[in-house]
C-alpha positions in Angstrom: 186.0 23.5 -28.5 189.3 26.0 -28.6 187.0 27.8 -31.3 183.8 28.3 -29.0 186.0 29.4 -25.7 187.6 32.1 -28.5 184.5 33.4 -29.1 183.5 33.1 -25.2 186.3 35.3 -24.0 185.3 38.1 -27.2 182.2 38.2 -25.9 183.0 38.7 -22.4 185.6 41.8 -23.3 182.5 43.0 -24.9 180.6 42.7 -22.2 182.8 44.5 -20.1 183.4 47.4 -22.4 179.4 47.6 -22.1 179.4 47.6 -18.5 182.6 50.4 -18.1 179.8 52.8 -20.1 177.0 52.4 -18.3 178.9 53.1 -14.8 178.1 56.1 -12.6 179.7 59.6 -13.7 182.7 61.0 -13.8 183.6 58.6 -16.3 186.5 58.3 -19.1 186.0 57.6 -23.0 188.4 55.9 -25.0 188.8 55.8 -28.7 191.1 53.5 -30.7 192.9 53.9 -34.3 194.3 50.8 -35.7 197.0 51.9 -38.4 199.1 49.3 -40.2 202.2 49.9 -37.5 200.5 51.1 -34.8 197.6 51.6 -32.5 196.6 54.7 -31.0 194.9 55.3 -28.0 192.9 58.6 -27.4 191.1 59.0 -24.1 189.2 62.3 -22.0 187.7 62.6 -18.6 183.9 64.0 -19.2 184.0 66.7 -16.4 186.7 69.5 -15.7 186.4 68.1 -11.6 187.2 64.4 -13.1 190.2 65.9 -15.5 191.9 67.8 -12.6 191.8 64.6 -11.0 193.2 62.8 -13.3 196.4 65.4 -14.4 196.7 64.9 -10.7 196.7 61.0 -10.6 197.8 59.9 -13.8 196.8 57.0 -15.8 197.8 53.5 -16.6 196.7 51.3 -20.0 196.5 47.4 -20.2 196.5 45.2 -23.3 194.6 42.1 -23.6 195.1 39.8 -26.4 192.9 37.4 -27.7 194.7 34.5 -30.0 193.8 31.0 -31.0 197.0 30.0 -29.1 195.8 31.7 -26.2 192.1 31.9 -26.4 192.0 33.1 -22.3 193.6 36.4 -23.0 197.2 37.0 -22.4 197.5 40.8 -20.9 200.4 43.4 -20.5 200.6 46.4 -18.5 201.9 49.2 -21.0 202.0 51.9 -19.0 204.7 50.2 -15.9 205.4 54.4 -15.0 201.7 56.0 -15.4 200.4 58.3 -17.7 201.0 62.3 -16.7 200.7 65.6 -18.3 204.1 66.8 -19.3 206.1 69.4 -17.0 206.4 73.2 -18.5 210.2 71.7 -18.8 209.6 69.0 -20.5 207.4 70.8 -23.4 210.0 73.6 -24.0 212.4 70.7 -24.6 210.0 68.6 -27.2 208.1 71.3 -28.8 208.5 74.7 -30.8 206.7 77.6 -29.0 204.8 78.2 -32.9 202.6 75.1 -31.7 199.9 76.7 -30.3 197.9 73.8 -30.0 200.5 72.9 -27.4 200.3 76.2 -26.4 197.0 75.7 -25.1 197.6 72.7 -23.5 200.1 73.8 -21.4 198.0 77.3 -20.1 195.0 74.7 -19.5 197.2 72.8 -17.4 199.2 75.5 -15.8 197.6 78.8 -16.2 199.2 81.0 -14.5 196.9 83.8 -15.0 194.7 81.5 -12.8 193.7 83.0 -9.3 195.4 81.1 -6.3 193.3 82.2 -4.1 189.8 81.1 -3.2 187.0 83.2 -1.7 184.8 81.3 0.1 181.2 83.0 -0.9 178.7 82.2 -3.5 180.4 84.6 -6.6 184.2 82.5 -5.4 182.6 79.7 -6.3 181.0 80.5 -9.2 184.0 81.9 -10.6 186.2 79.2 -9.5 183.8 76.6 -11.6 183.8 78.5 -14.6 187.3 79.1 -14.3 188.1 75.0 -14.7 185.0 74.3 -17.0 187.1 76.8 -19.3 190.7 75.0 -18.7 189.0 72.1 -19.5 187.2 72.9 -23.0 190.7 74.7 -23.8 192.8 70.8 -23.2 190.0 68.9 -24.8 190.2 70.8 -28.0 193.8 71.2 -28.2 193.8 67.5 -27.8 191.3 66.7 -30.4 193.2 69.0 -32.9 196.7 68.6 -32.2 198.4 64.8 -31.2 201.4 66.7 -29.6 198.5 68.2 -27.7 197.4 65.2 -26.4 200.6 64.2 -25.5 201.4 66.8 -23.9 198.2 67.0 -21.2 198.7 62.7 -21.0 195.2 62.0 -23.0 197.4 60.1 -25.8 199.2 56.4 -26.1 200.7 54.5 -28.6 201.2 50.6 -28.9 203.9 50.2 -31.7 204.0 46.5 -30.9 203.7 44.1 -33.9 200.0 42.9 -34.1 199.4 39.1 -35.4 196.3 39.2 -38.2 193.8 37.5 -36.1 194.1 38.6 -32.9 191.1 40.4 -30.7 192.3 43.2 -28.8 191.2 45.2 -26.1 192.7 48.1 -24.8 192.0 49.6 -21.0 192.4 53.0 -19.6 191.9 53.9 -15.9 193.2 56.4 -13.6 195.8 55.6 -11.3 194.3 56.9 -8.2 194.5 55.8 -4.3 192.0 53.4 -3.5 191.2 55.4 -0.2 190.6 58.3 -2.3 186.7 59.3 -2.0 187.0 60.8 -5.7 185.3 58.2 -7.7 187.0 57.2 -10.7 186.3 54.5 -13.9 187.9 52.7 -15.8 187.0 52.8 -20.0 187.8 49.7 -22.8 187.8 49.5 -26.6 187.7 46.2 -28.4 189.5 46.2 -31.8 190.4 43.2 -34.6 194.2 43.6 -35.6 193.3 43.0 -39.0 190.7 45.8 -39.6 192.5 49.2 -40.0 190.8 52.3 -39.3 189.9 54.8 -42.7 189.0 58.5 -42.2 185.7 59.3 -44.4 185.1 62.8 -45.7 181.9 64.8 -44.1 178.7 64.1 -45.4 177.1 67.3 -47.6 174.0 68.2 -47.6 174.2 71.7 -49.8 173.8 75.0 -49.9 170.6 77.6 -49.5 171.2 80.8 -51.7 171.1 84.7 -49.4 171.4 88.2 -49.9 175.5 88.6 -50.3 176.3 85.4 -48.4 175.4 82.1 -48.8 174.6 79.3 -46.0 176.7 75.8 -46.0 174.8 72.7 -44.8 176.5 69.4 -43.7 176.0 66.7 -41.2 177.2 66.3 -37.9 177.5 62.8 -38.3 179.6 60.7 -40.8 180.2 57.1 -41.5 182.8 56.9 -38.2 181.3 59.1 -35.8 181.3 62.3 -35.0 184.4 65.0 -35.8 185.7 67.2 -33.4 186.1 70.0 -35.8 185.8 71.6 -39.9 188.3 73.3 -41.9 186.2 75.1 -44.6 187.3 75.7 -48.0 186.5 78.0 -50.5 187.1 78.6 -54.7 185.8 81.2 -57.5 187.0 78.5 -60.1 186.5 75.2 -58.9 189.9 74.3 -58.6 191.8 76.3 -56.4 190.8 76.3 -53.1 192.2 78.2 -49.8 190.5 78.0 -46.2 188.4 80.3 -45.4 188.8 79.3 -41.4 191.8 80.3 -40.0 190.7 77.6 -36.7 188.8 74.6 -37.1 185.2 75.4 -36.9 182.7 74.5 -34.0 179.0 74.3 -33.9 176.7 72.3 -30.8 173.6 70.5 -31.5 170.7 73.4 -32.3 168.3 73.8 -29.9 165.0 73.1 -30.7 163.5 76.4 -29.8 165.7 78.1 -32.8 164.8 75.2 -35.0 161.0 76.3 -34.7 162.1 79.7 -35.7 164.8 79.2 -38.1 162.4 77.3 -40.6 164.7 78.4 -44.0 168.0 77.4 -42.6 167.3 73.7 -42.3 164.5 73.6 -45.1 164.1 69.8 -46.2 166.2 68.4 -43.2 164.0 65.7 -41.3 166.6 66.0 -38.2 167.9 69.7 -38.6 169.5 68.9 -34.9 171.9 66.2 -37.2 173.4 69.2 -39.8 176.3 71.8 -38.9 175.5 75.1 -41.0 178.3 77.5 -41.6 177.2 81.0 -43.0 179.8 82.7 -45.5 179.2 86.7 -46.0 180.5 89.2 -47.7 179.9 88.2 -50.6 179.0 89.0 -54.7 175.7 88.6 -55.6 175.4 85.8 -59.2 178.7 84.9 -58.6 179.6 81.1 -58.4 181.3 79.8 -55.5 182.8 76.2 -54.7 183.5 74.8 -51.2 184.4 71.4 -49.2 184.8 70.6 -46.1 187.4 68.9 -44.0 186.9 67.0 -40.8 188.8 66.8 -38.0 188.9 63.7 -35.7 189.6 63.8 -32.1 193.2 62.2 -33.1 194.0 65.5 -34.9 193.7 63.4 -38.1 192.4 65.5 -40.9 189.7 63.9 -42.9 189.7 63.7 -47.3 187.5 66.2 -48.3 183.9 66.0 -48.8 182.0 66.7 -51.8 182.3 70.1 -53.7 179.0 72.5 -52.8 178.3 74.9 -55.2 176.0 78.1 -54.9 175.6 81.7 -55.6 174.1 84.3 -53.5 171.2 86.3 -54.8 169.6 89.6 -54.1 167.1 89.3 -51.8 166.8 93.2 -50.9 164.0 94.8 -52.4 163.2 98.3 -54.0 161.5 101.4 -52.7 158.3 100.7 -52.8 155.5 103.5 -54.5 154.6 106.3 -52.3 151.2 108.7 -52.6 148.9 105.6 -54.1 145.7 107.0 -54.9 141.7 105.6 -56.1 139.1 107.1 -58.3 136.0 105.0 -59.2 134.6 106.0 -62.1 130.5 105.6 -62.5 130.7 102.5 -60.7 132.6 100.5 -63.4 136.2 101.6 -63.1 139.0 102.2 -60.8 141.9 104.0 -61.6 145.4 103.7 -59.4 148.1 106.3 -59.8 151.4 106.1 -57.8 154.2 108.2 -57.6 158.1 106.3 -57.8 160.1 107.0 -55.2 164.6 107.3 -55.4 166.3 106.4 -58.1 166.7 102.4 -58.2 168.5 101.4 -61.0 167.6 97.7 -60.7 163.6 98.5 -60.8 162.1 96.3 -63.3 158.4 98.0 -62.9 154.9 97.7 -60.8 152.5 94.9 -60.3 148.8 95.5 -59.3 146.8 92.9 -56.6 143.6 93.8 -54.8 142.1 91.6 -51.8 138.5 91.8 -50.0 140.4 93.0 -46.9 143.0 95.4 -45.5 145.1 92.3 -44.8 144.6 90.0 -47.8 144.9 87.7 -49.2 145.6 89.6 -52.9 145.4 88.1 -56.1 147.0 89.6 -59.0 144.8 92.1 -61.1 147.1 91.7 -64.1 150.1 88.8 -64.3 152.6 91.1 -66.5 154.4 93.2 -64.6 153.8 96.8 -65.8 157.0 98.8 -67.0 159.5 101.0 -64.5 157.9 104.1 -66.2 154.2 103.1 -65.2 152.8 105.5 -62.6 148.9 104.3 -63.2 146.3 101.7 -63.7 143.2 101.4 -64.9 141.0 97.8 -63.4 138.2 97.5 -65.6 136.6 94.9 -63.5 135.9 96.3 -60.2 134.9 93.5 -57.3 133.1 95.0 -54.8 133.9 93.7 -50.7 135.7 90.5 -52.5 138.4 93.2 -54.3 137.8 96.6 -53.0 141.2 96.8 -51.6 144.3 97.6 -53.7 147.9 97.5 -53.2 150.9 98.6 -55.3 154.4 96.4 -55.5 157.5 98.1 -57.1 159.5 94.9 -58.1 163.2 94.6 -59.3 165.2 92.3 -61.6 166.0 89.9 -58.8 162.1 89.2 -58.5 161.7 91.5 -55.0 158.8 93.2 -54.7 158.0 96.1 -52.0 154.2 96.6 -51.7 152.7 100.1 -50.3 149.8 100.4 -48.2 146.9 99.1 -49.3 144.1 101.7 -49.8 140.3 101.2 -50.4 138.3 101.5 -53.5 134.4 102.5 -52.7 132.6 100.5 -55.6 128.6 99.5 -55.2 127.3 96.2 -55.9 124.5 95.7 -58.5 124.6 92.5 -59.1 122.5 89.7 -57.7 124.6 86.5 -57.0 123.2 83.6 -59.2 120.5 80.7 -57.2 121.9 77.7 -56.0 121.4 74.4 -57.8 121.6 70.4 -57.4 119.3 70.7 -54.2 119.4 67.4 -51.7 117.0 66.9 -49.3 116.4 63.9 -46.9 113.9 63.1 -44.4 115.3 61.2 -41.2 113.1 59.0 -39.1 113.5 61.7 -36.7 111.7 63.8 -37.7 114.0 65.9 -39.3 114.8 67.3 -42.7 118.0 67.7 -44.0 118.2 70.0 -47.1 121.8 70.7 -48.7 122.9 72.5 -51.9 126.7 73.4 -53.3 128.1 76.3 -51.7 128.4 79.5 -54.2 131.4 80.2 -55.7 130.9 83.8 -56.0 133.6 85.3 -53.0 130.8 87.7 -52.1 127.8 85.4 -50.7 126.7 85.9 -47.5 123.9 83.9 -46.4 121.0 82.0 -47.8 117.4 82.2 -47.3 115.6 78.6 -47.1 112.0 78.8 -48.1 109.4 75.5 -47.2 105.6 74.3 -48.9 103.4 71.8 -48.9 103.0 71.5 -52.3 105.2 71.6 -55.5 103.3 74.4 -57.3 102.2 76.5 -54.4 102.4 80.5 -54.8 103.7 80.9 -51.5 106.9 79.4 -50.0 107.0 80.2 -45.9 110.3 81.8 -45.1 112.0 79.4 -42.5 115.0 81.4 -42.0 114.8 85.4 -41.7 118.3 85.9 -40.7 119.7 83.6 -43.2 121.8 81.2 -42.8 126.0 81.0 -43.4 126.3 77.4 -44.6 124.9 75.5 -47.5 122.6 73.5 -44.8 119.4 73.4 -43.4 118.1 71.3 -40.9 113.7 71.6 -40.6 111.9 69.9 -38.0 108.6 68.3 -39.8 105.9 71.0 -38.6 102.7 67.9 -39.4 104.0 64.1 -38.7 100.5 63.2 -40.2 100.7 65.3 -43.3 98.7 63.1 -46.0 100.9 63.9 -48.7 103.8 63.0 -46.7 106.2 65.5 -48.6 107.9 68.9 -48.1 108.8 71.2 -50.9 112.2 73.7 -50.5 113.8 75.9 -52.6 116.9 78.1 -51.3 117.8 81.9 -52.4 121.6 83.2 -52.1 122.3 86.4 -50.4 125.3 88.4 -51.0 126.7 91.3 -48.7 125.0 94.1 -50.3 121.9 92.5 -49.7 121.5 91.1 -53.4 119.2 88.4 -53.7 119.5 85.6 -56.3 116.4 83.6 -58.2 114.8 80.8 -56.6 116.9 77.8 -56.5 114.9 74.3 -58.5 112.6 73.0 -56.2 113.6 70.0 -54.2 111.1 67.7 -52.6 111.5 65.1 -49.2 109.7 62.1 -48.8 108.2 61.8 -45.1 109.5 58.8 -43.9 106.5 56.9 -43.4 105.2 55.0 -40.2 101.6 53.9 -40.7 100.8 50.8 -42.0 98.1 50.4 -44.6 94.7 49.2 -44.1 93.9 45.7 -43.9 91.9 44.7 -47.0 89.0 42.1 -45.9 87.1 39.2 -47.5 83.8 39.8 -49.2 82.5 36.6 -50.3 84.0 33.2 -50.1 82.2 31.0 -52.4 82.3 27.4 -53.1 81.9 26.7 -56.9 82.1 24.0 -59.0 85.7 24.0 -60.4 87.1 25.4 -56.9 86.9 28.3 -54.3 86.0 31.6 -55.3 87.6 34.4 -53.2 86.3 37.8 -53.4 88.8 40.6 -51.5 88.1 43.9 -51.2 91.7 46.1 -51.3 93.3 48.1 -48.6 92.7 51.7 -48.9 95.9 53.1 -48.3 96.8 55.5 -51.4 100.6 54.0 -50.7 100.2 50.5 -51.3 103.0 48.4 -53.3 101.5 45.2 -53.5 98.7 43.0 -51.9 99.6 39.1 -51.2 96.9 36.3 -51.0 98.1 33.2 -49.1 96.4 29.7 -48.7 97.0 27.1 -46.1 95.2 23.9 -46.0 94.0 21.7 -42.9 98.0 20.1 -42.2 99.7 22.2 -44.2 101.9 25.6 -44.0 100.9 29.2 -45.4 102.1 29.7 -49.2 101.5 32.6 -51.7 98.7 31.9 -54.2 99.2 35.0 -55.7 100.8 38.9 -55.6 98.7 41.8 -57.3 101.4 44.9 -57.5 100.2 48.4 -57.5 97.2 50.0 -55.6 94.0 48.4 -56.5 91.2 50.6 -57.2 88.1 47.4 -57.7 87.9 44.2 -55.2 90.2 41.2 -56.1 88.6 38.1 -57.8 90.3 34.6 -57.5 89.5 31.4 -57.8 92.0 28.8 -56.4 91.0 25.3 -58.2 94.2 23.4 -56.7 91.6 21.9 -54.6 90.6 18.5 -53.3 87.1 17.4 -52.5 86.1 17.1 -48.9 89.3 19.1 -48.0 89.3 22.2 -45.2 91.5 25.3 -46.6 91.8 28.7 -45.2 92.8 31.9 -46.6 94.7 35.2 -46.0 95.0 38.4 -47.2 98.2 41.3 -46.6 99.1 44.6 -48.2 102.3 45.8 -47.9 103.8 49.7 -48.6 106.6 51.6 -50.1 108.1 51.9 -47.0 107.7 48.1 -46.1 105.5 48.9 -43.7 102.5 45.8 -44.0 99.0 45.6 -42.6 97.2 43.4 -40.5 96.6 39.9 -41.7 92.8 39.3 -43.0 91.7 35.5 -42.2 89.0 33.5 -43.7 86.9 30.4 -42.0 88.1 27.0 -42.7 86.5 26.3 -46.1 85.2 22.5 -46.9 85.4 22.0 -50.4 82.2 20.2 -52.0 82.9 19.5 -55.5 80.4 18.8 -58.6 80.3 15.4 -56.9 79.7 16.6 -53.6 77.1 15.6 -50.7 76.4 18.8 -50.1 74.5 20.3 -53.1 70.8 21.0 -53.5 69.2 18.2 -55.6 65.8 17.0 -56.9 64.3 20.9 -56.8 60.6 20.2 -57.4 57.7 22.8 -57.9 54.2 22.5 -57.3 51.8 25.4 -57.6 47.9 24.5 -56.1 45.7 26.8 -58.3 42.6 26.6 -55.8 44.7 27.7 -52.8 46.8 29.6 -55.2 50.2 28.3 -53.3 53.3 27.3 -54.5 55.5 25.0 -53.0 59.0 23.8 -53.1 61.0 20.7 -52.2 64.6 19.8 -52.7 67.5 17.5 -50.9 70.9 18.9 -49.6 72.3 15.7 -47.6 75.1 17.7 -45.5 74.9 17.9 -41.8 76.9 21.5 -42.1 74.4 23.3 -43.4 73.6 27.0 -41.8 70.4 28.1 -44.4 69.2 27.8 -47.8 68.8 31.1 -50.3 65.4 30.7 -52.0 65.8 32.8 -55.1 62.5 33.9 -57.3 61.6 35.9 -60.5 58.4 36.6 -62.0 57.6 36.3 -65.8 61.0 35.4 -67.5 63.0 38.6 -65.3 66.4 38.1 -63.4 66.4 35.8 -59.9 66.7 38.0 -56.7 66.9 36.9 -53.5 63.5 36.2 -52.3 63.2 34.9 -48.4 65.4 32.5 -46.2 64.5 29.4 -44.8 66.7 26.8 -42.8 64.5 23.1 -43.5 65.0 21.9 -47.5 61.3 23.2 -48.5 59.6 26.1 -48.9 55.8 27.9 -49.7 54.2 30.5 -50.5 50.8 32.1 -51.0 50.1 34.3 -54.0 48.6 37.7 -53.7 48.5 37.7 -57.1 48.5 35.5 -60.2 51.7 36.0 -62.7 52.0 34.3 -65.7 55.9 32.5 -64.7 57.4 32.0 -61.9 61.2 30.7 -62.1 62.8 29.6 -58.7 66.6 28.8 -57.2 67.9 27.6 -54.3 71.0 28.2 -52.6 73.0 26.5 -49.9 74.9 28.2 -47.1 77.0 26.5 -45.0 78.1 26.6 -40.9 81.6 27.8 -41.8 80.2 31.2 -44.0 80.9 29.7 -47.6 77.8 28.7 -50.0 77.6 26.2 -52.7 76.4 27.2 -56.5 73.3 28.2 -56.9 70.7 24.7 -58.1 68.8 24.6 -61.6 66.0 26.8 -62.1 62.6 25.2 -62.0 59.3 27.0 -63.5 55.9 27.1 -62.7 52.6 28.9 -64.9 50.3 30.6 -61.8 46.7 30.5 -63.9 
């Protein structure tokens, strides 16, 4: 229980140190060193209005301590006689006047160059502000630099008492003012454990970037206990013997972020270039090696170890005089020769490099990679570019790697050559009505525009120019000119056009399919006939030239629809099939689809129900008989057919052995006929045809002799 009310009251000093932070401004901060013998207290007011104030007032400190004997806190007023500034009396008698951190103090507190007098306009106040905004930067530094400093303006305490192990401590600081004052004050805290001692960590590097003669030193503002007040920086030619280069500790606010935009190479790789303190050392010898490391400086006045050794050399940046008088001859179109002239005597001049560009401002590529020798004064580019590389320009570089170019000047070369055709054409076809035709953009620098020509056919002598003006990227959107074209395909081919009006080949021809949105034709039953060993379909095909496949279906009188068969391909003769899954006395119909490329199908063809009249049947013709009457010279026929479906019979005839024909039509089961003449044989059939459309085999052949 003792253990939990311990840990109660630590987190209610806590809490209160929170709350002292967040209060309204003017407002104190306090910071606390724990040493083995001591703690030290270092506190400032955050305005020059709420330091005056305070010199003014003074300022008193309490201890708390937290114990397990006394888990409630016992606390002690330290400061019984408050906290002022010294007198001018007082700091003659403690201090030597070679302190000049003390120094400062005092003519921040008492400046008696100070005016006395105040001038009630808007300049009197101005200059009244700035006059204590400057007193109190001058006491804040000289306390964070020197702790006789701090002292002296009363911004410094120090609690010598013996500290038990595990004891919580908090310290607070407030200013001693009248409560009727209307100045509003605060009050600040510090929590501390007696048993964790404080340890000064050196400043963080983060290295050097190499200039002309000086070199620039990069840390960061923030170490691994805050932030310091101050830097001492030093500096060594051997790497062991180092001497401060700043005779003051050195200073530098947060950038501003407008500087940060411009000042790109001083913080180059910093994520948070706001977080880094830069220090620029000048003066310097170029190539020669130079060491530093930093010291911090808290706001105790306590110097920090120092940091990590930098090392860098400055470099020479500064470039040589660059060529003067450049001059161009083109020679018969093939050649351009550059002549320069040098300009002062640089002794560091390590020779010329040549670059030419398609424009007066670049970009330049290199004509040749070497650089030519200090005693060069011409060049001869045997591979003129014209537009792409017309432009030259002249750089006199030095042993450091600095180059100075001269003006660029213009070389008039004519261009001969045609640029070479596009290829890998890609053309699509959108529903639309569109087509999209796109090649690879030319590599050649020089290409303009390209030409995109259009026909209807793959071998056609003429291509129709669709774009007269050209066009500047490797696309081309057509609108279909015919949405009913019967081909249903568009030919392109492409032509590249360079600046001086060179025109390549022909590209490869590249067709588009026209997206298709017809259906094909229905195909349609011809004959549906009933036969002994099943039904006989007879289908004449869909005329479309795109067809992928036609599909017969079947369905009997309580069934569903299923395939009987697929024929792929376009069919060019009628479709024969005979379905002898069949049951006697059974109804079945029959369809028939076609179906496209473009999955487009056609309208469903439909058959009559079907009876099925096997070998066995009822309805066949039976018992044909023949009788020929030579005195009336008549013929007559007589058969049976006992179905009550029937529609008509066929009566099939042929004379003297030749093939049957269809002779006449008759709808009772006989059938006569008078002869004009007499032939030797006459052979006769007869069909059946049935209510629903579908006929049954043709009947034996019977024969007569007409004497």
């Amino acid at each position: 229980m003792k253990k939990n009310r311990y840990i109660f009251m630590l987190l209610l000093l806590i809490g209160l140190k929170t709350q002292a932070q967040k209060s309204l401004n003017p407002k104190l901060q306090l910071l606390a060193r724990n040493y083995q013998d001591s703690v030290v207290l270092r506190w400032a007011p955050t305005s020059a209005a709420q330091w005056l104030f305070a010199s003014q007032k003074g300022f008193r400190v309490q201890k708390t301590v937290i114990s397990k004997g006394a888990n409630q806190g016992v606390s002690t007023l330290l400061t019984p006689n408050k906290i002022l500034p010294l007198t001018f009396e007082e700091v003659k008698l403690r201090y030597s006047k070679q302190d000049s951190y003390v120094g400062a103090a005092v003519q921040s507190l008492y400046n008696p160059k100070a005016s006395t007098t105040f001038q009630q306009s808007v300049g009197g106040i101005i200059q009244k502000s700035n006059e204590q905004n400057s007193r109190y930067a001058s006491a804040m530094l000289s306390a964070d630099y020197s702790a006789n400093a701090a002292t002296v303006l009363g911004l410094r305490w120090v609690d010598k008492t013996p500290k038990n192990p595990e004891d919580i401590i908090m310290y607070k600081v407030w200013v001693d003012a009248d409560t009727k004052s209307n100045t509003k004050v605060d009050t600040a805290t510090v929590v501390l454990f007696a048993n964790q001692f404080t340890k000064v960590y050196a400043p963080i590097t983060a290295g050097i970037l190499q200039g002309d003669s000086q070199v620039t030193l990069r840390w960061y503002r923030m170490s691994v206990d805050g932030e310091f007040s101050g830097y001492l920086i030093e500096r060594s030619e051997d790497g062991k013997n180092f001497k401060s280069i700043t005779s003051n500790p050195y200073i530098q606010t947060p950038a501003d972020e407008n500087m940060l935009k411009q000042d790109s190479l001083t913080y180059k790789g910093i994520s948070n270039p706001s977080a880094l303190i830069t220090y620029i050392d000048s003066n310097l010898v170029n190539y020669r090696k130079y060491y530093y490391r930093i010291v911090g400086i808290d706001p105790f006045g306590v110097s920090s170890p120092v940091s990590d050794i930098m090392v860098g050399s400055p470099k020479d940046f500064t470039p040589p005089a660059k060529p003067k008088n450049v001059k161009i001859k083109v020679v018969d179109n093939k050649e351009v020769i550059i002549t320069w002239e040098k300009v002062g005597n640089n002794s560091d001049l390590k020779g010329y490099v040549i670059a030419k560009g398609g424009s007066v401002a670049g970009p330049f590529n290199f004509v040749k990679k070497e650089v030519l020798s200090n005693q060069s004064l011409s060049f001869t580019d045997v591979s003129p570019e014209p537009y792409t590389g017309r432009y030259y320009v002249v750089g006199a570089v030095d042993t450091a790697g600095n180059v100075n170019y001269a003006m660029p000047v213009v070389a008039n070369i004519e261009d001969r050559t045609p640029p070479k055709a596009p290829n890998t054409l890609a053309a699509m076809a959108t529903p639309q009505g569109k087509v999209v035709v796109d090649w690879p953009a030319s590599t050649e620098p020089d290409v303009a525009i390209y030409k995109v020509y259009r026909a209807y056919r793959k071998d056609a002598k003429n291509y129709t120019l669709l774009t007269p003006y050209g066009v500047p990227n490797s696309e081309y959107t057509d609108s279909i000119p015919d949405k009913t074209l019967l081909n249903r395909q568009l030919f392109y081919k492409i032509v590249a056009v360079d600046l001086s009006n060179n025109h390549s080949e022909y590209s490869p021809v590249v067709m588009a399919k026209l997206p298709d949105t017809n259906p094909p034709t229905a195909p349609v039953f011809e004959q549906i006939v009933v036969e002994k060993n099943g039904i006989k379909l007879l289908v004449i095909p869909s005329s479309s030239e795109d067809v992928s496949f036609h599909i017969l279906y079947k369905k009997s009188s309580k069934g569903s629809w299923e395939v009987l068969k697929q024929y792929n391909g376009l069919l060019t003769t009628s479709i024969s099939y005979v379905d002898t899954d069949v049951k006697n006395n059974q109804r079945y119909e029959y369809k028939v689809e076609a179906e496209d490329y473009s999955k487009l199908k056609s309208k469903s063809e439909f058959s009559q129900p079907i009876l099925y009249v096997g070998e066995n049947g009822i309805a066949s013709v039976e018992g044909l008989k023949v009788n020929y009457d030579p005195n009336q010279k008549l013929v007559t026929l007589d058969w049976t057919c006992r179905s009550n479906n029937v529609s008509h019979f066929v009566i099939y005839r042929a004379e003297n052995k030749a093939a049957l024909s269809t002779w006449q039509t008759v709808e009772a089961n006989k059938f006569s006929e008078k002869l004009d003449k007499t032939p030797n044989t006459l052979d006769y059939a007869v069909k059946v045809y049935f209510k629903d459309g579908t006929s049954y085999k043709m009947s034996n052949t019977v024969s007569v002799q007409a004497k």
